[in-house]
DSSP file (Angstrom, degrees, kcal/mol; ACC not computed):
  #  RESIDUE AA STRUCTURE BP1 BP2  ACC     N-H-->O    O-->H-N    N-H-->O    O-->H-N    TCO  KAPPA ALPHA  PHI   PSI    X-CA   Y-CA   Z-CA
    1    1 A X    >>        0   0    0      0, 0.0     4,-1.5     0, 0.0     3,-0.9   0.000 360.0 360.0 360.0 -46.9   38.4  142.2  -24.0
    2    2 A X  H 3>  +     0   0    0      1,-0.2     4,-1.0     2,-0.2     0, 0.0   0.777 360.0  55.3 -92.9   6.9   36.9  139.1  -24.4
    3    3 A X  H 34 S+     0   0    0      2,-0.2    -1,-0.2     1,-0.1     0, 0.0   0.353 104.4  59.0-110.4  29.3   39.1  137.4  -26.9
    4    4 A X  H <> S+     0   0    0     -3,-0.9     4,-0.6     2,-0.1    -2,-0.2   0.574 112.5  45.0 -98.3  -0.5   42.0  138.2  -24.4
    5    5 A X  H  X S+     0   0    0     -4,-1.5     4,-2.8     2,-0.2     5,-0.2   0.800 111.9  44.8 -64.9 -42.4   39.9  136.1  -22.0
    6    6 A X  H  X S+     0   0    0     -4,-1.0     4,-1.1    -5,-0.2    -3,-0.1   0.676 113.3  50.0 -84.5 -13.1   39.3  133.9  -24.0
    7    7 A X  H  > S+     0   0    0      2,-0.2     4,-4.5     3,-0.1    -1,-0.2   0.857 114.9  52.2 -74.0 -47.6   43.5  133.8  -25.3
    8    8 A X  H  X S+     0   0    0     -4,-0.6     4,-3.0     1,-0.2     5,-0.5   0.997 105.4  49.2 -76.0 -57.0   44.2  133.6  -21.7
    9    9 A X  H >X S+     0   0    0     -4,-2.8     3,-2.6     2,-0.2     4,-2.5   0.905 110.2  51.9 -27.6 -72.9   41.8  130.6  -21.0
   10   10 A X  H 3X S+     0   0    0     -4,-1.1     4,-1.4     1,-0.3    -2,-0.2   0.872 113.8  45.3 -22.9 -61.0   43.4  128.6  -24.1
   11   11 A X  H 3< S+     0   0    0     -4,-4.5     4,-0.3     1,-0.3    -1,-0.3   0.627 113.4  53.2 -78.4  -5.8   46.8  129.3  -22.5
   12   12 A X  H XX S+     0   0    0     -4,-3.0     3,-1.2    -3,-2.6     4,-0.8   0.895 108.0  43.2 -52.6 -60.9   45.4  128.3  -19.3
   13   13 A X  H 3X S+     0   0    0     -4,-2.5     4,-1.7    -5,-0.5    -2,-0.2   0.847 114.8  54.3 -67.0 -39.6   43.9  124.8  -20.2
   14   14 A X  H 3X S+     0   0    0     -4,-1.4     4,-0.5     2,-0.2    -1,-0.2   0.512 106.9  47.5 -96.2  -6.1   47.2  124.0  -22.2
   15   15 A X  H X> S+     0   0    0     -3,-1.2     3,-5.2    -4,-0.3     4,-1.7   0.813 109.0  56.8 -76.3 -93.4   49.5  124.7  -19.3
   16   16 A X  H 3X S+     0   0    0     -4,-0.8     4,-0.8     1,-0.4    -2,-0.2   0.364 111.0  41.4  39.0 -87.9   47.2  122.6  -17.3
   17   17 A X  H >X S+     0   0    0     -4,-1.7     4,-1.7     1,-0.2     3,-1.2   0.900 112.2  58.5 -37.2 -50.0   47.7  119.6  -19.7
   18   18 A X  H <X S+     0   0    0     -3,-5.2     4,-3.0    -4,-0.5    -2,-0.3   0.999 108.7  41.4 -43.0 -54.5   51.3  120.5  -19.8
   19   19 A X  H 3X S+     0   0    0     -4,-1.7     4,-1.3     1,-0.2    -1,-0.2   0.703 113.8  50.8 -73.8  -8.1   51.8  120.1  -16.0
   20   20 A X  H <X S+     0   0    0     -3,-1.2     4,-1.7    -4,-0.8     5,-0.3   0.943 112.2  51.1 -98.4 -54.0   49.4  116.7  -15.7
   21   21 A X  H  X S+     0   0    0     -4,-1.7     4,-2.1     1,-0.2    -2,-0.2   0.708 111.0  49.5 -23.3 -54.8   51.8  115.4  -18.7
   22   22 A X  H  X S+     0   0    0     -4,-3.0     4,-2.1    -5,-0.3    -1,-0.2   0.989 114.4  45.5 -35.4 -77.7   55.1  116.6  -16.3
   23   23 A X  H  X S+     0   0    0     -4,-1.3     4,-0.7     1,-0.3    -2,-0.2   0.440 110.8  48.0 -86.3  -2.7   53.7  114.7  -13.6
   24   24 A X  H  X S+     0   0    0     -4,-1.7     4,-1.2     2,-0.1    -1,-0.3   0.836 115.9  49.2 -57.6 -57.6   52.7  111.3  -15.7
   25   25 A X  H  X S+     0   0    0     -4,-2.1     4,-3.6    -5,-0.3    -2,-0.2   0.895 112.6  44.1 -57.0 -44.4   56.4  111.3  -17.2
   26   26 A X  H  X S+     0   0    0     -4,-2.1     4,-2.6     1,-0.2     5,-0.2   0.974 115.6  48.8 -85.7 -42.3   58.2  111.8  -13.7
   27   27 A X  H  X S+     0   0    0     -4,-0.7     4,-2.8     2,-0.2     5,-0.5   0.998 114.5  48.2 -44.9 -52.0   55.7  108.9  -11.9
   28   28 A X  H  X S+     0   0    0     -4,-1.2     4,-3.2     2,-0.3     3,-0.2   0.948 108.4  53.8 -42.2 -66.2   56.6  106.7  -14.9
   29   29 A X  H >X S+     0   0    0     -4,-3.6     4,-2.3     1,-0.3     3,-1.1   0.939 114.1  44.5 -29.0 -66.2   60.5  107.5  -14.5
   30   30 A X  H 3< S+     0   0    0     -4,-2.6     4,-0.4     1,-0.3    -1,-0.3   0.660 102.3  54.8 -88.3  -9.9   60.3  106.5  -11.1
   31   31 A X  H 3< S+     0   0    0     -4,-2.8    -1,-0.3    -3,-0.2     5,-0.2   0.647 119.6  47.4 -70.5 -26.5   58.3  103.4  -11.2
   32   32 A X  H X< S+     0   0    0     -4,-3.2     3,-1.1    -3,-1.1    -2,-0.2   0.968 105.7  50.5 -76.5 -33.5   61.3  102.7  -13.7
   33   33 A X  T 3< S+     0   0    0     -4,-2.3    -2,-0.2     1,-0.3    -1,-0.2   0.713 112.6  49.6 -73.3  -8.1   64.1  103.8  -11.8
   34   34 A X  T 3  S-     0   0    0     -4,-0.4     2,-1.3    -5,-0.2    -1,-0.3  -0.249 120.0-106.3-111.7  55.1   62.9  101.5   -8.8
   35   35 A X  S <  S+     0   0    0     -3,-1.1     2,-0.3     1,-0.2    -3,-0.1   0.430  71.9 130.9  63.3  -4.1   62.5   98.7  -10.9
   36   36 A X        -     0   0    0     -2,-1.3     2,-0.5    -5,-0.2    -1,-0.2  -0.517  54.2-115.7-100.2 173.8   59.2   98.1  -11.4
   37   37 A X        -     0   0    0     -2,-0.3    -5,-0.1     2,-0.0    -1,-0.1  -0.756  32.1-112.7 -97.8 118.1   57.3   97.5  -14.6
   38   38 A X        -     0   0    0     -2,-0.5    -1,-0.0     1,-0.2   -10,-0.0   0.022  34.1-115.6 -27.2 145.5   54.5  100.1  -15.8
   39   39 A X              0   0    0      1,-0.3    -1,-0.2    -3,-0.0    -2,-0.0   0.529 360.0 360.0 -89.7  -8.9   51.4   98.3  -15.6
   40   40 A X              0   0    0      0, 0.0    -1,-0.3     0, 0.0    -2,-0.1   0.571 360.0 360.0-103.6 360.0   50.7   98.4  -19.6
């Protein structure tokens, strides 16, 4: 039981990263598509 908590956690935390990763990429896109330049 507790290393399918501890499986679930894992796949928790790495969605998690997934979805702040998503939402990095698509800000990025759109500070390109309206023309401006990423700040690095």
């Amino acid at each position: 039981m507790s290393k399918t908590i501890a499986h679930t956690r894992q796949i928790a935390a790495r969605s998690i990263e997934a979805a702040r990763l998503s939402i990095v990429v698509i800000c990025g896109s759109a500070l390109v598509a309206a023309g401006q330049a990423l700040p690095f």
